[in-house]
C-alpha positions in Angstrom: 128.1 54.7 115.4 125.8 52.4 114.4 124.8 51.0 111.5 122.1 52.5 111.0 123.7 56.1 110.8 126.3 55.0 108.4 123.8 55.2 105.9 122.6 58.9 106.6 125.4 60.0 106.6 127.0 59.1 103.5 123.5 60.0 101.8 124.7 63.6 103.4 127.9 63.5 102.5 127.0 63.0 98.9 124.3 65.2 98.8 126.8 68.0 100.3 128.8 66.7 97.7 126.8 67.0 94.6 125.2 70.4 95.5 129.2 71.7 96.3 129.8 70.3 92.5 127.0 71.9 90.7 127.6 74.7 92.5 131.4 74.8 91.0 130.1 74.2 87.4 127.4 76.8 87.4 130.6 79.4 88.4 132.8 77.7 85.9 130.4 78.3 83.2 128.6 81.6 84.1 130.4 83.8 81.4 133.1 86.9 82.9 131.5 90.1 82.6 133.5 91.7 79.8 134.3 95.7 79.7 132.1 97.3 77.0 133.3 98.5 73.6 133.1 102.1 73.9 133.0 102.1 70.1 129.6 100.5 70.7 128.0 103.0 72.5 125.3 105.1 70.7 126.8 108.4 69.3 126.6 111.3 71.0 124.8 112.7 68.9 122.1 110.1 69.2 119.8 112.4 71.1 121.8 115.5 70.3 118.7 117.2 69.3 117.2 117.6 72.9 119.8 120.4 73.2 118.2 122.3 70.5 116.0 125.2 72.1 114.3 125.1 69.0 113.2 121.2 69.3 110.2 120.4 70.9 108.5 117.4 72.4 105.5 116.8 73.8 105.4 115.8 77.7 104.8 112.4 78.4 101.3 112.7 80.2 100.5 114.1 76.8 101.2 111.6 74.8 99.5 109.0 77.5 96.2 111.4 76.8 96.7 110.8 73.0 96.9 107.5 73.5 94.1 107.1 76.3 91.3 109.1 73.5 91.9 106.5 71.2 92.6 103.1 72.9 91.3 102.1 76.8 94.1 100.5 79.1 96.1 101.5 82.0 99.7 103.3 80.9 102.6 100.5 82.5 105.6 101.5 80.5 106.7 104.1 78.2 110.2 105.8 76.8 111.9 108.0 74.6 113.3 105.7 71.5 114.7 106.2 68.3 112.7 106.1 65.6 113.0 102.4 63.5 114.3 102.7 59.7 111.0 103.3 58.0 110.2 106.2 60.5 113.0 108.2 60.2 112.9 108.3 56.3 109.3 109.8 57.0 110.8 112.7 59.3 110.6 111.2 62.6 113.4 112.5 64.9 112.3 111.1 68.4 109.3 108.3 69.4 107.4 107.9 72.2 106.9 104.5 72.7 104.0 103.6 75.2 102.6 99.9 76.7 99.0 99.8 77.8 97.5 96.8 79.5 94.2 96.4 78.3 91.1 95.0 80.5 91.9 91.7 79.4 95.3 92.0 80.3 96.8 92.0 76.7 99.6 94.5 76.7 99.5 97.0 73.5 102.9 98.5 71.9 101.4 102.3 70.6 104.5 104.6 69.0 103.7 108.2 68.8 105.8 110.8 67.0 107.4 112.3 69.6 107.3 116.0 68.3 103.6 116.1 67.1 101.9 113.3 68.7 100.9 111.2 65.5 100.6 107.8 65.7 103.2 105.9 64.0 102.1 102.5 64.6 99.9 100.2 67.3 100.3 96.6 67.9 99.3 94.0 70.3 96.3 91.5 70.9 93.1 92.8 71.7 93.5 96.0 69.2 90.2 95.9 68.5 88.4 95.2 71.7 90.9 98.6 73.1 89.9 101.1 70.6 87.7 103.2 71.5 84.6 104.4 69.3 83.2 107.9 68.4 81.7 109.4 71.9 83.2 106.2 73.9 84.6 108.0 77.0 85.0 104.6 79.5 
């Protein structure tokens, strides 16, 4: 070989070298996946309830209609939660808890009571601009 290979080469080797070592540290630190504490799971009674004939909540395309009469934005996420502290010492059993992206692209948290559809609270940026007015259909 001549000289002038020598060099690539070794430039290779190291590189080859280096990516093969941070490649080994990355695995040595990524943390082992550890078995869950079944002890930490929710209860199962955490959504119990749903069982009950007797306990009713509204459908989901309902709750996106309450939503949609009082705020404009497209729906892009939305879930069954539990309600937060303050919530449940009201009476709230279950929450709907909807996104909304907004024409200007800010993204709207809006948590409805789950059973009757009341608005438990709205946050985001560009509240104002989203709400809609008295008669404001679009």
């Amino acid at each position: 070989m001549t000289q002038f290979h020598r060099p690539k080469i070794m430039m290779r080797a190291a590189l080859c070298l280096g990516l093969a070592l941070a490649i080994a540290l990355a695995l040595h630190r990524a943390p082992m996946a550890q078995p869950r504490d079944m002890d930490a799971l929710p209860d199962d009674d955490a959504f119990g309830m749903l069982a009950d004939p007797g306990f009713r909540v509204i459908p989901l395309h309902e709750a996106a209609k309450i939503a949609g009469q009082r705020f404009r934005g497209r729906l892009i996420a939305a879930r069954l939660a539990p309600p937060h502290q303050d919530e449940h010492a009201r009476g709230v059993e279950l929450v709907h808890e909807l996104r909304l992206m907004t024409k200007r692209r800010n993204v709207l948290l809006i948590r409805l009571d789950a059973r009757t559809g009341d608005f438990l609270e709205v946050a985001g940026a560009g509240l104002t601009e989203a709400r809609r007015r008295d008669g404001d259909s679009e």
